[in-house]
C-alpha positions in Angstrom: -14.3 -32.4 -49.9 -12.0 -31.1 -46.6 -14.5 -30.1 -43.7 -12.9 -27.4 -42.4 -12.5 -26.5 -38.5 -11.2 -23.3 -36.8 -10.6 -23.8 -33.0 -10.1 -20.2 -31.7 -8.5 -20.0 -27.9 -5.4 -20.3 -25.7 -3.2 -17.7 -23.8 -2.7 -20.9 -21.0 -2.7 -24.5 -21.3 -6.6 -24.9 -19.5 -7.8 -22.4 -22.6 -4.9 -24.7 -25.1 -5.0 -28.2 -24.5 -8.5 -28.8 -24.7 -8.9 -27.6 -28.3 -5.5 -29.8 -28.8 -7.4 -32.6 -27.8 -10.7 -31.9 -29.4 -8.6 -31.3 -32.9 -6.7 -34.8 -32.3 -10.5 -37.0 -31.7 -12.1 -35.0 -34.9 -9.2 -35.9 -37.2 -8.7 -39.5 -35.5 -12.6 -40.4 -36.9 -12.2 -38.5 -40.2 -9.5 -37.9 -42.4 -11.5 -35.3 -44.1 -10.9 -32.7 -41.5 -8.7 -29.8 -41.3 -8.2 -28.5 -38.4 -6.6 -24.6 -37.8 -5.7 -22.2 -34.7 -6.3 -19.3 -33.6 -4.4 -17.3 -31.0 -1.7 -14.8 -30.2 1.7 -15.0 -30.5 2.1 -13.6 -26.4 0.3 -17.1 -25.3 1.4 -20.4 -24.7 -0.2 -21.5 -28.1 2.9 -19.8 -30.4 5.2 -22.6 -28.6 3.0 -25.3 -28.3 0.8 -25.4 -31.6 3.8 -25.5 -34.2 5.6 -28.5 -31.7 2.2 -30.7 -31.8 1.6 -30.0 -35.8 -0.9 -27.8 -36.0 -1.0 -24.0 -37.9 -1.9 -21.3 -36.2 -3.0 -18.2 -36.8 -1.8 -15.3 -34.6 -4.5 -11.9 -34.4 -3.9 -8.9 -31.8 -6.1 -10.0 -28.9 -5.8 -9.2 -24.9 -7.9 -9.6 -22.1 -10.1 -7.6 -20.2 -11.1 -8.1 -16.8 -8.7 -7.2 -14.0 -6.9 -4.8 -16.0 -6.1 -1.1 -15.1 -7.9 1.7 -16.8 -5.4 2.6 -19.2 -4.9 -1.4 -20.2 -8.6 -1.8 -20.4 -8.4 0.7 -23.2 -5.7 -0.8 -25.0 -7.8 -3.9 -24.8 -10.6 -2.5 -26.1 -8.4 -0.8 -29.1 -7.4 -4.0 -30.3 -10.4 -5.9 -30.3 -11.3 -4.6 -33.8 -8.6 -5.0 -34.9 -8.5 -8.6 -33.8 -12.0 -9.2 -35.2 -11.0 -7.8 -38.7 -7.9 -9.9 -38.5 -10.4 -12.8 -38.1 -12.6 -11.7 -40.6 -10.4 -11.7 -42.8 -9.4 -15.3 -41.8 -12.6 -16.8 -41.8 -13.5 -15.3 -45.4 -10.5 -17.0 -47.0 -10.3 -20.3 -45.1 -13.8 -20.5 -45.3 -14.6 -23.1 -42.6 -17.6 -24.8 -41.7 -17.5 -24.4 -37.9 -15.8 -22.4 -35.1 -15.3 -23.6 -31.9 -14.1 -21.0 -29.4 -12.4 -23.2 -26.2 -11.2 -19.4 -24.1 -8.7 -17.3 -24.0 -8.3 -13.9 -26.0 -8.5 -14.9 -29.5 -11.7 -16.6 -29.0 -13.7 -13.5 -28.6 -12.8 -11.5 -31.9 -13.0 -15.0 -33.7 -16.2 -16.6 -32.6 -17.8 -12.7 -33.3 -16.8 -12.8 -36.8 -18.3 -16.3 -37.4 -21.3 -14.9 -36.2 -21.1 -11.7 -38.7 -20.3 -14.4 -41.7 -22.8 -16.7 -40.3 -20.7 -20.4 -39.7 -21.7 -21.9 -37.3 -20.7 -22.1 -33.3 -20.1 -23.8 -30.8 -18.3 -22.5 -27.5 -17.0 -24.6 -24.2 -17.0 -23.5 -20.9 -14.6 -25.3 -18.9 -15.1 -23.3 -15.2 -17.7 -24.3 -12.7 -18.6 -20.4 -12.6 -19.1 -19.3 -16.7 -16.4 -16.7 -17.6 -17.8 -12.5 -19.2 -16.7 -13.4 -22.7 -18.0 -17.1 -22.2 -21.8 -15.6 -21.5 -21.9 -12.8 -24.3 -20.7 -15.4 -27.0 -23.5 -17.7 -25.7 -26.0 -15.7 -26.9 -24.7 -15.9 -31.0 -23.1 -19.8 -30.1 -25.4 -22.4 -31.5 -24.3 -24.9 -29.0 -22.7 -24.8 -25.9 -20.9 -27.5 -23.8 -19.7 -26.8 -20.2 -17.3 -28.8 -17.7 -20.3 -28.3 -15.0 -23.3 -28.5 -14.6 -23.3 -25.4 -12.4 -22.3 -23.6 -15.0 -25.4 -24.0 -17.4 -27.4 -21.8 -15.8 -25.4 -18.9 -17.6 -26.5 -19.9 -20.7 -29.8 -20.5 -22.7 -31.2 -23.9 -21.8 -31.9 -25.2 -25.5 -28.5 -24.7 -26.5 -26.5 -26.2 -23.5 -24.7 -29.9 -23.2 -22.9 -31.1 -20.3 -20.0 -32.5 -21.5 -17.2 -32.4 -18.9 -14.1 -30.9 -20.0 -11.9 -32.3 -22.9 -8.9 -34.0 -22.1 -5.9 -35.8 -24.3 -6.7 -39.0 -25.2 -2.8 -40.3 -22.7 -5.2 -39.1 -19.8 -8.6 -41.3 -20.5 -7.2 -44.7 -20.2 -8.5 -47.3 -18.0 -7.4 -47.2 -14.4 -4.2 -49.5 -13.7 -4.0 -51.7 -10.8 -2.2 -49.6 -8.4 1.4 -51.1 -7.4 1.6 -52.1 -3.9 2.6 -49.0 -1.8 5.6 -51.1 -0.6 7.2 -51.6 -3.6 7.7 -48.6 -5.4 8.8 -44.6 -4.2 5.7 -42.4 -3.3 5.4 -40.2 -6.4 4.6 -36.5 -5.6 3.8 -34.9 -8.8 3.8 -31.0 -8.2 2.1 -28.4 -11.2 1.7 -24.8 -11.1 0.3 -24.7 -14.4 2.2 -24.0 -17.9 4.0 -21.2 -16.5 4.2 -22.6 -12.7 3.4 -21.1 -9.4 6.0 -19.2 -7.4 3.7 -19.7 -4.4 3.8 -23.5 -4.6 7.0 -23.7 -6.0 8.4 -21.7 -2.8 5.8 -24.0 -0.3 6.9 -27.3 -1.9 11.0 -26.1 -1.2 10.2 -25.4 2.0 8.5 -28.4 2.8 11.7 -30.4 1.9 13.1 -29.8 5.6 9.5 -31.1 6.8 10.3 -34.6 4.9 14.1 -35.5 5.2 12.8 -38.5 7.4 10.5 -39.7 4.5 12.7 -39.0 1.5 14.3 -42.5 1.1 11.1 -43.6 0.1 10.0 -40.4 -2.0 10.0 -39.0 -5.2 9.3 -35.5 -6.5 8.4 -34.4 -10.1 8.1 -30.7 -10.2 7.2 -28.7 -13.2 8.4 -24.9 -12.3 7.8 -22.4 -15.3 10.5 -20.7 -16.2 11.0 -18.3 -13.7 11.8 -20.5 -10.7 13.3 -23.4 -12.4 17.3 -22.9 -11.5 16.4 -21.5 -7.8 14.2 -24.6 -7.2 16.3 -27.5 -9.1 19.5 -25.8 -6.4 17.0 -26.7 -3.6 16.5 -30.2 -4.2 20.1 -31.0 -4.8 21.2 -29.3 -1.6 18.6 -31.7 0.1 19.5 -35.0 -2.0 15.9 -35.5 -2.5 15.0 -38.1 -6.0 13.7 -35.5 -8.0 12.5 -34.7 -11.7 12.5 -31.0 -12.0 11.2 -29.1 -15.2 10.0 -25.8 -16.6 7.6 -27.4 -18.2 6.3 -31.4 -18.6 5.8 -32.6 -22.2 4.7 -36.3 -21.1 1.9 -35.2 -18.8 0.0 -38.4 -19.4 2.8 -40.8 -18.1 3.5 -38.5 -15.1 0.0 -38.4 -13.9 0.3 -42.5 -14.9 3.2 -42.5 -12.2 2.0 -40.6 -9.7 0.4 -41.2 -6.0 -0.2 -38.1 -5.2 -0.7 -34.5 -7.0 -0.3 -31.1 -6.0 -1.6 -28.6 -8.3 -3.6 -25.3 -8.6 -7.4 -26.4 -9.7 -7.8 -24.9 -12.8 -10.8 -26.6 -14.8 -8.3 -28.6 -17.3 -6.1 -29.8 -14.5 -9.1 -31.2 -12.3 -10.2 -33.1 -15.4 -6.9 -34.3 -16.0 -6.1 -35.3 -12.1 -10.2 -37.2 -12.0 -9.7 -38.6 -15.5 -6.7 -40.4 -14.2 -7.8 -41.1 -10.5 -5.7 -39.2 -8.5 -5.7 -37.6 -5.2 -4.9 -33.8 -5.3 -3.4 -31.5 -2.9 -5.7 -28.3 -4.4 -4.4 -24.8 -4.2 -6.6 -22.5 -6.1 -5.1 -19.7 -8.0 -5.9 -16.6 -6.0 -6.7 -13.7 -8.3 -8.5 -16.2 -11.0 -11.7 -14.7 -12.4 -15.0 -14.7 -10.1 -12.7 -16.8 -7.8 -13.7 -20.0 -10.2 -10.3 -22.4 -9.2 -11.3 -22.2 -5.4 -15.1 -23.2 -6.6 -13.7 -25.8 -9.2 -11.8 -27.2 -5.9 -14.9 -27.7 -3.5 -16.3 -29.9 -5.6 -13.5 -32.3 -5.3 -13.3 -31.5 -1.8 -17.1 -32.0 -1.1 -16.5 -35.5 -2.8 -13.4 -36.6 -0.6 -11.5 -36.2 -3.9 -8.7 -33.9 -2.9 -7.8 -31.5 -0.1 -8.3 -27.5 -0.4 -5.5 -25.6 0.9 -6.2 -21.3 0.3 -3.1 -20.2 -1.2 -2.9 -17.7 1.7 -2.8 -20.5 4.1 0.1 -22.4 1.9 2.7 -23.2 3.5 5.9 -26.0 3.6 4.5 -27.3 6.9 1.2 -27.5 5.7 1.9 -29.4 2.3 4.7 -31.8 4.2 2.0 -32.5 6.7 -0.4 -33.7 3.5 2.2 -35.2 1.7 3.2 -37.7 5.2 -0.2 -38.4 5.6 -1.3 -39.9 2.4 2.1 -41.9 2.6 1.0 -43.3 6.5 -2.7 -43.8 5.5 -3.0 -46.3 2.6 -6.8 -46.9 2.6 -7.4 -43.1 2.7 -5.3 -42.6 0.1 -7.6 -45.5 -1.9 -10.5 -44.2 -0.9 -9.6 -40.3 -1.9 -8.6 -42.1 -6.0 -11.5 -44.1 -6.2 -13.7 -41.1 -5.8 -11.4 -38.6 -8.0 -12.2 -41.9 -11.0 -15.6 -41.4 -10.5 -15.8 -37.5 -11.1 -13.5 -38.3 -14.1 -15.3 -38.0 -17.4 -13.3 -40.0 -19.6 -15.6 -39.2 -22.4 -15.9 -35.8 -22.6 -13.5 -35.1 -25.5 -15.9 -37.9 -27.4 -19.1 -35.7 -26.5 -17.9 -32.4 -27.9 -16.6 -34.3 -30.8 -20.3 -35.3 -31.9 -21.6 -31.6 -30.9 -19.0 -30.7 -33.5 -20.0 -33.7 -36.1 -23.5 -32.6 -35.7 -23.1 -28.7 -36.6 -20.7 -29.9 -39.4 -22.6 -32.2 -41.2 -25.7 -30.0 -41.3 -23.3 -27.1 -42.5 -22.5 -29.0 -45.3 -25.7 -30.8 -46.4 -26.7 -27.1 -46.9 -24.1 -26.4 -48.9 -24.7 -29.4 -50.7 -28.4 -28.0 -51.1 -27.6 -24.5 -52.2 -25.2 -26.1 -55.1 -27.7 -28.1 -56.7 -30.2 -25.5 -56.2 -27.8 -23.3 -58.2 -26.9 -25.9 -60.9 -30.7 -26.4 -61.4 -31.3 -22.6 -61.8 -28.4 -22.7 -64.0 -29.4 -25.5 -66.5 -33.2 -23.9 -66.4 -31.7 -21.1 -67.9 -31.1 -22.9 -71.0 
């Protein structure tokens, strides 16, 4: 019999690739398992899902907080009809577990598992719980954060610090680094899926700052869309070895590569950069909910993981300055990747996979219980 799963979430790739990477371990360790999306057809999911094999299914969803008043009703407007959408879902796939990773389609999803009573279980991937992340706590029946700072939102019996899930490319064992000597320094820059025009503008400017250093550099950028022709023209006018991209495919191999990564600190991105044992220049979004990527960040920073640079402090000086460093200081360098390896949790995808195992299994064996309870009423009858 196929165990069915619905992973509900997405809008960005910190909400996305976690569920990707849950979905890959469950179906790795049974072939049993189905595994479907839920999301909207605005959010990164539409592009990525279909690419990595997986269906989705698209509801009418949108966000909340930090909208105007007139978008806060339009939000509010489609949430039912997002829920019946789901509903409606959930009744004819008729799963035996929902897992909601973020993003707008897993409210209206994980609320309509709770009406039609399958069972729950929710992540948290910020080190400060997100609004929809603590109401759906409450009707979850298992919860597993990135933090541990973040399980005081939620009720103590149900919680499980897990770290946050992360593509199997990211959680192998940590090569022997290549003497420095030998090989370009790697600056990897990310902005997230769609980029940042602040970094992307710092990092151009910062090209001047490091003609003297650029025979022995290179620079993978991943731009977004938006800033991709403006900032490829930039590199070629300064003849620096580049690799620029809208958007990087093989992550995993990049991060391999790199010595050095500068990135905003979004909760899937810090697991990523840890996993793998990197050093991180850290520039936390600034209008992310509750502030959560610049409190994500000191945790790094507080471990002499990464450096914290406020987005309003960001500047090509300022990252060129970062960048020459950690080329002229080895040992610090060393120092900075051992400790990002040792906040890695390499196994955090595994963890969640078991939470999930756990609810399935038991969701079964009841249905299993219920059917022979049936076929025993059935041939009492006669």
């Amino acid at each position: 019999m196929k165990k069915r799963v619905v992973i509900a979430g997405g809008g960005t790739g910190g909400h996305l690739y976690p569920g990707i990477a849950l979905a890959r371990a469950l179906m790795r360790h049974d072939m049993n398992i189905e595994i479907s999306f839920v999301g909207t057809q605005k959010g990164l999911e539409a592009k990525v899902l279909p690419r990595e094999g997986f269906n989705l299914k698209t509801i009418i969803s949108a966000g909340l907080l930090g909208k105007n008043k007139i978008a806060r009703w339009v939000s509010w407007f489609k949430l039912p009809i997002g829920t019946a959408q789901s509903m409606c879902f959930l009744i004819r796939k008729r799963p035996g577990l929902v897992v909601g990773v973020g993003g707008y389609a897993s409210g209206p999803l994980v609320l309509s598992a709770w009406i039609l009573r399958i069972p729950i279980l929710i992540h948290e991937q910020n080190s400060i719980s997100g609004m929809t992340n603590k109401w759906l706590g409450k009707i979850a029946d298992k919860i597993a954060v990135s933090f541990k700072e973040s399980s005081e939102s939620f009720p103590k019996e149900k919680v499980e610090v897990t770290g946050n899930m992360i593509r199997e490319e990211f959680c192998q064992p940590k090569e022997k680094a290549l003497p420095r000597t030998e090989v370009p320094f790697r600056v990897l820059v990310l902005g997230g899926s769609q980029g940042s025009h602040s970094i992307n503008m710092a990092m151009v400017d910062a090209l001047q700052s490091l003609s003297e250093q650029k025979e022995n550099l290179h620079i993978t950028h991943q731009t977004g869309e938006a800033d991709f022709e403006r900032v490829s023209k930039k590199y070629k006018e300064n003849n620096f070895s580049s690799d620029i991209r809208p958007f990087i495919d093989d992550m995993g191999d990049q991060y391999r590569k790199a010595s050095l990564v500068l990135c905003r600190a979004g909760a899937t991105t810090l697991a990523e950069v840890t996993a793998c044992g990197k050093m991180s220049i850290l520039v936390p979004f600034p209008h992310a909910a509750h502030n959560h990527q610049e409190k994500n960040a000191r945790i790094l920073e507080a471990a002499n993981a990464g450096e914290l640079v406020i987005d309003e402090e960001l500047s090509g000086p300022r990252i060129a300055k970062s960048i020459i460093q950690a080329m002229e200081e080895p040992e610090r360098l060393e120092t900075m990747e051992k400790n990002s390896y040792n906040l890695g949790n390499r196994d955090a995808t595994e963890k969640v996979r078991l939470l999930c195992m756990e609810l399935l299994e038991e969701t079964y064996r009841q249905s299993g219980r219920a059917k022979k309870m049936q076929g025993n009423y059935v041939l009492s009858c006669f």
